[in-house]
Gaussian input, Z-matrix of N, CA and C with variables (Angstrom, degrees):
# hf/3-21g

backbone

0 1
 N
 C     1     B1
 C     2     B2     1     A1
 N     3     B3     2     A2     1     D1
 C     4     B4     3     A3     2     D2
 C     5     B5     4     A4     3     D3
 N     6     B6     5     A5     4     D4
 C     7     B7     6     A6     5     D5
 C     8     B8     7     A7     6     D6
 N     9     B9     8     A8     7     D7
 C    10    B10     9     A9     8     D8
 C    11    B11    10    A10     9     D9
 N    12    B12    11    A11    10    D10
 C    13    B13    12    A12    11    D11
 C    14    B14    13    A13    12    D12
 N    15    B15    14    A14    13    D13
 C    16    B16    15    A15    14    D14
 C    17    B17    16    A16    15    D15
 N    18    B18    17    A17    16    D16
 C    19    B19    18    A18    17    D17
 C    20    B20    19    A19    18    D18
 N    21    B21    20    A20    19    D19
 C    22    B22    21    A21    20    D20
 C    23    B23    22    A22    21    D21
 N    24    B24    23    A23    22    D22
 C    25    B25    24    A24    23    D23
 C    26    B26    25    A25    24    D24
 N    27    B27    26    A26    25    D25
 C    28    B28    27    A27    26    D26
 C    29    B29    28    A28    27    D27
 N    30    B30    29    A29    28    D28
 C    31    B31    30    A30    29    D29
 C    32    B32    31    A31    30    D30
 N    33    B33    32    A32    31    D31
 C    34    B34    33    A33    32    D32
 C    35    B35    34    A34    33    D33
 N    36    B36    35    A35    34    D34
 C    37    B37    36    A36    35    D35
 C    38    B38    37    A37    36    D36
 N    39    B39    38    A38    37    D37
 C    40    B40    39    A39    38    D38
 C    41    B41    40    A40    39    D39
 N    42    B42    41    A41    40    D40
 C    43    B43    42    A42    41    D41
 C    44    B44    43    A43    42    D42
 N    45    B45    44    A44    43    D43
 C    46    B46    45    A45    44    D44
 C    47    B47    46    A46    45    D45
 N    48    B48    47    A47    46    D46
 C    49    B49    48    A48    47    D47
 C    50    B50    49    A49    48    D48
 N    51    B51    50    A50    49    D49
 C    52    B52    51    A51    50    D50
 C    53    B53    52    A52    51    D51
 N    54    B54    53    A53    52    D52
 C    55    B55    54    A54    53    D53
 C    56    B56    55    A55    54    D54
 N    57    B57    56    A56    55    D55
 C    58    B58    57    A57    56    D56
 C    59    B59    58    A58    57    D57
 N    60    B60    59    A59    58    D58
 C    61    B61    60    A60    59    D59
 C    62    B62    61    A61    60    D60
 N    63    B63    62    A62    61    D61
 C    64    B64    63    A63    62    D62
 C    65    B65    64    A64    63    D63
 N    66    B66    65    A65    64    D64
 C    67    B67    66    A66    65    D65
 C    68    B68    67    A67    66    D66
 N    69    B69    68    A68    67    D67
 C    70    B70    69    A69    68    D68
 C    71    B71    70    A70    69    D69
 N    72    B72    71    A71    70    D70
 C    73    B73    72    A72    71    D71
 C    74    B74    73    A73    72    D72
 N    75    B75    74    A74    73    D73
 C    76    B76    75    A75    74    D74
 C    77    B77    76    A76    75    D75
 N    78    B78    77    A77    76    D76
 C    79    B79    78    A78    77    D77
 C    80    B80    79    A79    78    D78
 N    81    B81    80    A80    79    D79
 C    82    B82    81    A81    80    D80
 C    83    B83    82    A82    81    D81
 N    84    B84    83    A83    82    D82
 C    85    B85    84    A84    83    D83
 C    86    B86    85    A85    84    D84
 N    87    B87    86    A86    85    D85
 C    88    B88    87    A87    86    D86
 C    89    B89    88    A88    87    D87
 N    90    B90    89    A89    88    D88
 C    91    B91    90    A90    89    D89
 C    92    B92    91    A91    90    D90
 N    93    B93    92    A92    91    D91
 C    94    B94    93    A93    92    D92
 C    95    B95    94    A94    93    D93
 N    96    B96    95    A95    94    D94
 C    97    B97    96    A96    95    D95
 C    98    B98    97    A97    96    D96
 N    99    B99    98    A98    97    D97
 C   100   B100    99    A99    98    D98
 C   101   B101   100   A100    99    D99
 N   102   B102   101   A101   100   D100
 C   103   B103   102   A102   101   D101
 C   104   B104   103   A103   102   D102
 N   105   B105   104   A104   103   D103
 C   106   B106   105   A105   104   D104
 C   107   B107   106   A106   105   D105
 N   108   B108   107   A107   106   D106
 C   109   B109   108   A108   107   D107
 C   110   B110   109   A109   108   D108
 N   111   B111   110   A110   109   D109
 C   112   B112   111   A111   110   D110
 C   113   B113   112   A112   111   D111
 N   114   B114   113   A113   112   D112
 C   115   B115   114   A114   113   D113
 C   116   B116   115   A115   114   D114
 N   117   B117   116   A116   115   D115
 C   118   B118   117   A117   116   D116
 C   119   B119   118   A118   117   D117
 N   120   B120   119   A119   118   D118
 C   121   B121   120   A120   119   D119
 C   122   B122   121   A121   120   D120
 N   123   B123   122   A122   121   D121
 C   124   B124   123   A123   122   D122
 C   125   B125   124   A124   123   D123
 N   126   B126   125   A125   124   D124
 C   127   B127   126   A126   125   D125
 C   128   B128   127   A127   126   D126
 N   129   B129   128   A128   127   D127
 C   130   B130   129   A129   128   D128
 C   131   B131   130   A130   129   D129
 N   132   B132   131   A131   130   D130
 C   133   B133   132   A132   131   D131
 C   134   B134   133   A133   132   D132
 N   135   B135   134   A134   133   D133
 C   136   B136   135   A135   134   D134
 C   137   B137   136   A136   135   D135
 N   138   B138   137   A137   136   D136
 C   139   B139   138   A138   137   D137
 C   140   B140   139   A139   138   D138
 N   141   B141   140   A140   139   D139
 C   142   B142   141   A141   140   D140
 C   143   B143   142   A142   141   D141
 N   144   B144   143   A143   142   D142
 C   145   B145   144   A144   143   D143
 C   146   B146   145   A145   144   D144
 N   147   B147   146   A146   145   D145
 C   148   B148   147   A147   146   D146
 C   149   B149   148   A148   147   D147
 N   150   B150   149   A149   148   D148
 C   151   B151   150   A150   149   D149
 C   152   B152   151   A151   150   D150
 N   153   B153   152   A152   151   D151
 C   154   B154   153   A153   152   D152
 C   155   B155   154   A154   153   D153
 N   156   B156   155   A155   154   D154
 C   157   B157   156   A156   155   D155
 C   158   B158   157   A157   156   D156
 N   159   B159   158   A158   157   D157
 C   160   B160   159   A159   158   D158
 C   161   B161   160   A160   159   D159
 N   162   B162   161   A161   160   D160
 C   163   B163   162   A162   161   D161
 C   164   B164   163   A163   162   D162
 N   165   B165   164   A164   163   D163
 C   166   B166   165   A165   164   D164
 C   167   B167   166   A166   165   D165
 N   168   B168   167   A167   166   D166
 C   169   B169   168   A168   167   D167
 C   170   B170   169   A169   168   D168
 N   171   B171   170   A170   169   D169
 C   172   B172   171   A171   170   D170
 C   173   B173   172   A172   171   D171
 N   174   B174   173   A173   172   D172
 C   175   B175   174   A174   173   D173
 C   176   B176   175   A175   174   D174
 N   177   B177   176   A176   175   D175
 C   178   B178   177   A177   176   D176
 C   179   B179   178   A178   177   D177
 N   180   B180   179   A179   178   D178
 C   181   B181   180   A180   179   D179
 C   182   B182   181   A181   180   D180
 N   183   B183   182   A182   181   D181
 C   184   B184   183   A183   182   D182
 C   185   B185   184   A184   183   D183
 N   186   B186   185   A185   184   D184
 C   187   B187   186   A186   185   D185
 C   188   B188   187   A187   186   D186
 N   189   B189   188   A188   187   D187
 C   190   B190   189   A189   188   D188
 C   191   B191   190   A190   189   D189
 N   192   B192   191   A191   190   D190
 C   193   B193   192   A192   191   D191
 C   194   B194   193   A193   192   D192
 N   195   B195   194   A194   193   D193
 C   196   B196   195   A195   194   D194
 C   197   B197   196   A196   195   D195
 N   198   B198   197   A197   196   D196
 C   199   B199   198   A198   197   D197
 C   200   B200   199   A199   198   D198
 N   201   B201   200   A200   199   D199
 C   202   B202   201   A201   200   D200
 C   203   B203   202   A202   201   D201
 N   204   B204   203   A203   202   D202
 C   205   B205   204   A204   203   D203
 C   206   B206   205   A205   204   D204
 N   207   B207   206   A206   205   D205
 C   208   B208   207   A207   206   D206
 C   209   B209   208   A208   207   D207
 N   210   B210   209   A209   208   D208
 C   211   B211   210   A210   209   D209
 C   212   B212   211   A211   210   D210
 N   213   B213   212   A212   211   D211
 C   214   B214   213   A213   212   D212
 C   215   B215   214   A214   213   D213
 N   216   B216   215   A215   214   D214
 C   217   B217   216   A216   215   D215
 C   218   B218   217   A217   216   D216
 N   219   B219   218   A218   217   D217
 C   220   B220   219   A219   218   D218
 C   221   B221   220   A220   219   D219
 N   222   B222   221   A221   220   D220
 C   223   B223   222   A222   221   D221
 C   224   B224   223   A223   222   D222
 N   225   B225   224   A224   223   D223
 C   226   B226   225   A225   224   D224
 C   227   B227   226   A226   225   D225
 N   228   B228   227   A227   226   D226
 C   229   B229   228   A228   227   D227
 C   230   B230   229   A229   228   D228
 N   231   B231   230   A230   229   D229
 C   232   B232   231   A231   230   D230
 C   233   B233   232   A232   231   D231
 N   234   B234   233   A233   232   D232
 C   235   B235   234   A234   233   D233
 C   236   B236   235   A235   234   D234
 N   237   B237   236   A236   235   D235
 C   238   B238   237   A237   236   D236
 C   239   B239   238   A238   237   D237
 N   240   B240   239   A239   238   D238
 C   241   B241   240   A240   239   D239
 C   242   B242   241   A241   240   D240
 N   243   B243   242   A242   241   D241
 C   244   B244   243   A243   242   D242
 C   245   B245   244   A244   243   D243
 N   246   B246   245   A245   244   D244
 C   247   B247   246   A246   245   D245
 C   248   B248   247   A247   246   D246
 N   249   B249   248   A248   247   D247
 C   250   B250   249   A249   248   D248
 C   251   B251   250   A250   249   D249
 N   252   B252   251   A251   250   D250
 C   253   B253   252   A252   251   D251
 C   254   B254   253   A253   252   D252
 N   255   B255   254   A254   253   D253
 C   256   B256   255   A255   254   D254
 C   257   B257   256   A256   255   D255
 N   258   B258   257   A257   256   D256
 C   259   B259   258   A258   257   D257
 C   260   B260   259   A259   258   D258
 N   261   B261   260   A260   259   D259
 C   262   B262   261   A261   260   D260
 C   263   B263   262   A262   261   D261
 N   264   B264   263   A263   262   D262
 C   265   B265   264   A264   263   D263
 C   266   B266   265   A265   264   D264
 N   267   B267   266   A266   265   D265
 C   268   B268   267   A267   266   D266
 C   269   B269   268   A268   267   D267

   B1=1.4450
   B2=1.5267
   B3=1.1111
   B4=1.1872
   B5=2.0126
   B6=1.5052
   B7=1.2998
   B8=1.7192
   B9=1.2031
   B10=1.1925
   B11=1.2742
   B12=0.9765
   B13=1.8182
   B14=1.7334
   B15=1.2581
   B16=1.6614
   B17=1.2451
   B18=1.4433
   B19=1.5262
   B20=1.4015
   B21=1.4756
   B22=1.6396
   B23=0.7677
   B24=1.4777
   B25=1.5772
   B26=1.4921
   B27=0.9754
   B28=1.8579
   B29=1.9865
   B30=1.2351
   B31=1.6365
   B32=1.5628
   B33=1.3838
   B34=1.3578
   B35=1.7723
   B36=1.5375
   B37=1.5070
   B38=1.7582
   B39=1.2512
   B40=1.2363
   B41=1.5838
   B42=1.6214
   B43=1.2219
   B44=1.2419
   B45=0.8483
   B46=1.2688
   B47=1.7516
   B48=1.8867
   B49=1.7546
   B50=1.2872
   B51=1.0626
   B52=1.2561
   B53=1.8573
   B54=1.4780
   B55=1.3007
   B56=1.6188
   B57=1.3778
   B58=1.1683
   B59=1.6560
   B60=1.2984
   B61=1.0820
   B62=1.1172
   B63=1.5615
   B64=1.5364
   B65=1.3284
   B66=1.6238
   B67=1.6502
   B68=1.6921
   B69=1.1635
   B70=1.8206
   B71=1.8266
   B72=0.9649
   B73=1.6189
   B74=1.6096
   B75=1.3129
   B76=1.6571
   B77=1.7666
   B78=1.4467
   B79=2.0406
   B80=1.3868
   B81=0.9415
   B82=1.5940
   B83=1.0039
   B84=1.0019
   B85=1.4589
   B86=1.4950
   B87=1.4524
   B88=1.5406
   B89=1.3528
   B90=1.3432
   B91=1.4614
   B92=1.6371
   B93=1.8743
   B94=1.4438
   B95=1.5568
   B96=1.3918
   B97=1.5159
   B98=1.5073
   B99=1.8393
   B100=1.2812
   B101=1.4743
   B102=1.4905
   B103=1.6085
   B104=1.6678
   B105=1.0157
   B106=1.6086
   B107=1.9032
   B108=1.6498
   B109=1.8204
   B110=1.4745
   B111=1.3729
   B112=1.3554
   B113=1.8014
   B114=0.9058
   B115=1.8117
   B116=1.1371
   B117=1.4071
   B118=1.4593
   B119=1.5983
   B120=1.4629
   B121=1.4946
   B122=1.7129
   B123=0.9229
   B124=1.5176
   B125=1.7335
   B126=1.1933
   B127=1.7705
   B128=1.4013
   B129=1.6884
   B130=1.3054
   B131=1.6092
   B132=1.6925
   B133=0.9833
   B134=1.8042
   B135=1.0758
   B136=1.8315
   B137=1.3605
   B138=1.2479
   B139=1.9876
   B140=1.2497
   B141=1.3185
   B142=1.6513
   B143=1.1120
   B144=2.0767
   B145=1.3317
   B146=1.6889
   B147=1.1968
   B148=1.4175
   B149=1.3405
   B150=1.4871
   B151=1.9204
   B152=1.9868
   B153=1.2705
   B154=1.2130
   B155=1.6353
   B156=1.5294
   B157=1.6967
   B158=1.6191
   B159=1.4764
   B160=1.4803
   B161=2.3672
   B162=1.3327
   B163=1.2242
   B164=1.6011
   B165=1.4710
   B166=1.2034
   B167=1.8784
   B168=1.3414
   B169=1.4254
   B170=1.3711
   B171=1.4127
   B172=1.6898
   B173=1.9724
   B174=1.1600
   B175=1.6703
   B176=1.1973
   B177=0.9272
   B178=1.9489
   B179=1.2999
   B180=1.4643
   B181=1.3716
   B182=1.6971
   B183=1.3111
   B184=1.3771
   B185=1.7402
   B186=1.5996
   B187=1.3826
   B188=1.6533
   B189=1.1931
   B190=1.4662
   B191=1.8114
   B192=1.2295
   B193=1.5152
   B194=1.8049
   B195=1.5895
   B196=1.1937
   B197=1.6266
   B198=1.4071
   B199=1.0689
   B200=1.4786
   B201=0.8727
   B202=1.9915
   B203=1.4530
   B204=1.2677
   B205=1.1492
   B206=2.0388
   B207=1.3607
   B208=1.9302
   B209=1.2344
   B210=1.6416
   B211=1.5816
   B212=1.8401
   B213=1.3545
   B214=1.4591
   B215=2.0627
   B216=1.0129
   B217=1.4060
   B218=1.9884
   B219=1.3892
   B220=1.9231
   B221=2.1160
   B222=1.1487
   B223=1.1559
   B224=1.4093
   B225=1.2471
   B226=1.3864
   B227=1.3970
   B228=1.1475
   B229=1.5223
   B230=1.9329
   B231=1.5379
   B232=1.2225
   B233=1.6754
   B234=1.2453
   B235=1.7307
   B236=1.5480
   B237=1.7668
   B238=1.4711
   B239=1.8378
   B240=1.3312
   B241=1.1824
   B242=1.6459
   B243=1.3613
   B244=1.4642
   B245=1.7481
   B246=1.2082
   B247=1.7350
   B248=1.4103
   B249=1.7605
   B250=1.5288
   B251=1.3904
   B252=1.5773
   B253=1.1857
   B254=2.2877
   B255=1.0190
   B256=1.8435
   B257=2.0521
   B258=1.0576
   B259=1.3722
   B260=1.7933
   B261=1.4939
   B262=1.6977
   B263=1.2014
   B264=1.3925
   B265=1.8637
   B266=1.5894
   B267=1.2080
   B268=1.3813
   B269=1.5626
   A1=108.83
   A2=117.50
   A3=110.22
   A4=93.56
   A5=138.43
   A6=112.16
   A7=87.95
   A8=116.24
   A9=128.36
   A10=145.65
   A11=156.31
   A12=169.09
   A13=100.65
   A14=106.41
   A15=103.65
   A16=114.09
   A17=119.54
   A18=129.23
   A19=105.43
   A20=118.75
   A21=113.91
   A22=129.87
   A23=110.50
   A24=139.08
   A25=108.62
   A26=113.70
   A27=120.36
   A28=95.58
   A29=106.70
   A30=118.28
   A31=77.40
   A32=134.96
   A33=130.12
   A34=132.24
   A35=99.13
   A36=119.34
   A37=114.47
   A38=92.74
   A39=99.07
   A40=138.94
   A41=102.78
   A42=127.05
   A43=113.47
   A44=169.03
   A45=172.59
   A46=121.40
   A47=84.11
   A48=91.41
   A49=107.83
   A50=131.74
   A51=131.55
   A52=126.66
   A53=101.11
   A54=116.48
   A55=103.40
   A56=124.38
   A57=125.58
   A58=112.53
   A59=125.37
   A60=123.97
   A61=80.45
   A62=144.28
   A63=138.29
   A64=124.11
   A65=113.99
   A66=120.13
   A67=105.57
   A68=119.19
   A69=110.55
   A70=125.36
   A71=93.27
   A72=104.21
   A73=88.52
   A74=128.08
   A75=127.27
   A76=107.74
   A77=115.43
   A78=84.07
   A79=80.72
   A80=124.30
   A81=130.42
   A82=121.87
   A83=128.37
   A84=138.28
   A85=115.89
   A86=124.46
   A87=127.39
   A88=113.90
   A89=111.14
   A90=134.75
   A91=106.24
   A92=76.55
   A93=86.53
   A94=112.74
   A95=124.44
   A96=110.12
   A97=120.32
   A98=104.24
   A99=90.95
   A100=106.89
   A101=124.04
   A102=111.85
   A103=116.18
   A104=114.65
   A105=121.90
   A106=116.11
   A107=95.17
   A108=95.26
   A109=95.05
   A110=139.15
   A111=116.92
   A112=103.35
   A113=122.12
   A114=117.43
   A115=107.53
   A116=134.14
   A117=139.82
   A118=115.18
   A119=116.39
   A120=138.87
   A121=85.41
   A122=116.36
   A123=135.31
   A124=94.08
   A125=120.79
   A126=128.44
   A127=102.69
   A128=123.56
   A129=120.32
   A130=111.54
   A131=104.22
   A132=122.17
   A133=125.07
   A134=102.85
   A135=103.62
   A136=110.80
   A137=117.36
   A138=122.06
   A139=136.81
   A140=107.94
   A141=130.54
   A142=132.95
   A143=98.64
   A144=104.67
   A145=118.04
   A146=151.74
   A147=137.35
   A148=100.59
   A149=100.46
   A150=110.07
   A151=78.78
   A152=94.40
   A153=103.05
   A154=80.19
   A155=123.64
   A156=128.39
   A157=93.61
   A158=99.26
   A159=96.20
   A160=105.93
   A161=118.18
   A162=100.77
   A163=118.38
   A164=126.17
   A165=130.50
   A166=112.39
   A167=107.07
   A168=101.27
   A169=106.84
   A170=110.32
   A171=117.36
   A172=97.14
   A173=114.86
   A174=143.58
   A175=115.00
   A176=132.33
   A177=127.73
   A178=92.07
   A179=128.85
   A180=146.09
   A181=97.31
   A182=119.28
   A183=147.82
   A184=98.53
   A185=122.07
   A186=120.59
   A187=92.85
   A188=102.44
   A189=121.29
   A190=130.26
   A191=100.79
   A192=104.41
   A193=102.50
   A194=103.90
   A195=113.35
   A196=98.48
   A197=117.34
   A198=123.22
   A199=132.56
   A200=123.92
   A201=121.86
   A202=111.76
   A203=109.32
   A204=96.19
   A205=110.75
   A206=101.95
   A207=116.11
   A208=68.87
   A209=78.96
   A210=115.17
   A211=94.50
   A212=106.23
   A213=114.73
   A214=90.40
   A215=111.78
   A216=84.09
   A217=97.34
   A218=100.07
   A219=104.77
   A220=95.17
   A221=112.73
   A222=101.15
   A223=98.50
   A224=132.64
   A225=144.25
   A226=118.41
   A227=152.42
   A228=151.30
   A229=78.03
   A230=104.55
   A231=117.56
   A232=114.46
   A233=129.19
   A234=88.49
   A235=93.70
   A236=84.87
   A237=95.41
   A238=102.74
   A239=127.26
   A240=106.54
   A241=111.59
   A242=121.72
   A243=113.11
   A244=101.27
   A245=116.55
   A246=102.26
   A247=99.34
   A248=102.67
   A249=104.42
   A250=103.48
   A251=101.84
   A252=115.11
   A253=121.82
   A254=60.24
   A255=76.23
   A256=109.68
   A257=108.51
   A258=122.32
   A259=104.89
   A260=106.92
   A261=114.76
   A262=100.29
   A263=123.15
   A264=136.88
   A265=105.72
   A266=113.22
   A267=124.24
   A268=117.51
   D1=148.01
   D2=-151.88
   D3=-120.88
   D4=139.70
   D5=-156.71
   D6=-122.70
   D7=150.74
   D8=150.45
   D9=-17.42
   D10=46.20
   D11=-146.81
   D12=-65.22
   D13=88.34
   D14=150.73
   D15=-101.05
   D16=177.11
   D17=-157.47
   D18=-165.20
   D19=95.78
   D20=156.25
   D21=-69.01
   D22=160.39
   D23=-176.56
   D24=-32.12
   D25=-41.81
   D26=-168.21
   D27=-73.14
   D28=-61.64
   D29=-162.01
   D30=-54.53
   D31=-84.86
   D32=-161.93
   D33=-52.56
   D34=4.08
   D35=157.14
   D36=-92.39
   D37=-36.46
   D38=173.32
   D39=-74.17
   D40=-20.30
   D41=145.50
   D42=-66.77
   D43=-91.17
   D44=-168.33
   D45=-24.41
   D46=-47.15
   D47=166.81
   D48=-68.87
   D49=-67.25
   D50=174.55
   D51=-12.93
   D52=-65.99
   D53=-178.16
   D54=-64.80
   D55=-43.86
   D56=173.00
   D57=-54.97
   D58=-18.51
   D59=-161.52
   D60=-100.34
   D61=-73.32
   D62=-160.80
   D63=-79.91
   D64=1.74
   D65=160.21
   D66=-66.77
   D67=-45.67
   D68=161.31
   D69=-31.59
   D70=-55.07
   D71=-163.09
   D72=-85.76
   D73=-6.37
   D74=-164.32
   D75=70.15
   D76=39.25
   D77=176.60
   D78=-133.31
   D79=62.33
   D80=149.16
   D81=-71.70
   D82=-48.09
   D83=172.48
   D84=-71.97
   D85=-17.83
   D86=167.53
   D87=-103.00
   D88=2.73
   D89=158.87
   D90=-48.38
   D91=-76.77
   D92=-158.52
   D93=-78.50
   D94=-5.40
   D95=171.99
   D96=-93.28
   D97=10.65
   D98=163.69
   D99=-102.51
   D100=-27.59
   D101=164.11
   D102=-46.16
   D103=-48.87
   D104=173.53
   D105=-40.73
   D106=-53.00
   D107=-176.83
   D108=-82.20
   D109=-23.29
   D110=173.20
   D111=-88.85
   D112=24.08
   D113=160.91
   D114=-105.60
   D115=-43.94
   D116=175.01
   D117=-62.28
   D118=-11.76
   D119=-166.22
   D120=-93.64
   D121=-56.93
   D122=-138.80
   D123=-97.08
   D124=-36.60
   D125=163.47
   D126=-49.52
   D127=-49.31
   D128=-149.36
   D129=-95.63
   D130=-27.68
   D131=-159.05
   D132=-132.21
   D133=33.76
   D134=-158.13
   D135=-91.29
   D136=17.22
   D137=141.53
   D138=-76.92
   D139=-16.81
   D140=168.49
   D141=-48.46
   D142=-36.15
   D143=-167.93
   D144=-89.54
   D145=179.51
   D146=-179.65
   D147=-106.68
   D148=161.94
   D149=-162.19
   D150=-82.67
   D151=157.61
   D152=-162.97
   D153=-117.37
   D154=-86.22
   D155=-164.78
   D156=-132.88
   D157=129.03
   D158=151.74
   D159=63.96
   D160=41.75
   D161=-169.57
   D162=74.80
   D163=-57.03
   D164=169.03
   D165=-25.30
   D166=128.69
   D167=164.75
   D168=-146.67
   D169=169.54
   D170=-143.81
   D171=-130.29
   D172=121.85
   D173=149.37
   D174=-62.58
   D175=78.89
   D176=179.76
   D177=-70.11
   D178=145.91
   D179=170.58
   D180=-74.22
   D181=158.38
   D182=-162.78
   D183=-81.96
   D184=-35.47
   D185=-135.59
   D186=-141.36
   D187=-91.07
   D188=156.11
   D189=-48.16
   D190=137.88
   D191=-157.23
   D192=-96.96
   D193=71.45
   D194=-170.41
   D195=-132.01
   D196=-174.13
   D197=169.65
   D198=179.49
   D199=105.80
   D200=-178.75
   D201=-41.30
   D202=138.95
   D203=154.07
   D204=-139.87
   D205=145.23
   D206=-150.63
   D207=-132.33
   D208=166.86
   D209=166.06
   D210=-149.49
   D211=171.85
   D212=-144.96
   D213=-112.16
   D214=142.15
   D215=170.79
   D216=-165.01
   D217=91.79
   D218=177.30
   D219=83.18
   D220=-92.90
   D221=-152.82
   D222=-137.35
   D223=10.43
   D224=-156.63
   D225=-136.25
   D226=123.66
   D227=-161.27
   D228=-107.77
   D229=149.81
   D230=-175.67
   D231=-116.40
   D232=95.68
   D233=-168.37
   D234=-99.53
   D235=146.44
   D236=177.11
   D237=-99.37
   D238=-40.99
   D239=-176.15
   D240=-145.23
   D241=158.04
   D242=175.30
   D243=-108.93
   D244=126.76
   D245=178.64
   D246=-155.98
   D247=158.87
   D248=-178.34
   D249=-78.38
   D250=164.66
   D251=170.66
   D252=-32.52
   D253=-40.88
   D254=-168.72
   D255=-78.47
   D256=-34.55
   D257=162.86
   D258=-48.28
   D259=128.56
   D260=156.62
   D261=-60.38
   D262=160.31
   D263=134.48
   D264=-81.39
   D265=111.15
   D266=159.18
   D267=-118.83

């Protein structure tokens, strides 16, 4: 079964910094196709990952030292935020 992918306001600021940060160096574009294979990962499969805080659980990117972190809720994976390793979740 394949689940639903929403994305708040915060995660999709947070995308943005990101890409802005690695359109400099040029890996924007290898940015974003590893967020992409870990969303299609995370559509098919988002019980896999371990509860991180509070329900919250975390997608480490493939390449980049980033990571989603969703929570599961009926039929829909939720992401609440995209952040580097080194970034809190608040």
């Amino acid at each position: 079964m394949a689940y639903q992918i929403k994305v708040s306001k915060d995660a999709e600021k947070d995308l943005l910094t990101a890409k802005c940060h690695y359109r400099i160096s040029r890996l924007e574009q290898d940015f974003d196709n590893d967020f992409k294979s870990q969303i299609s990962y995370l559509r098919a499969n988002p019980f896999l990952f371990q509860i991180y805080y509070r329900n919250v659980q975390r997608a480490h990117f493939s390449t980049f030292k980033y990571s989603i972190h969703f929570i599961i809720h009926n039929d829909a994976v939720f992401i609440l935020r995209v952040l580097h390793h080194k970034q809190k979740f608040k």
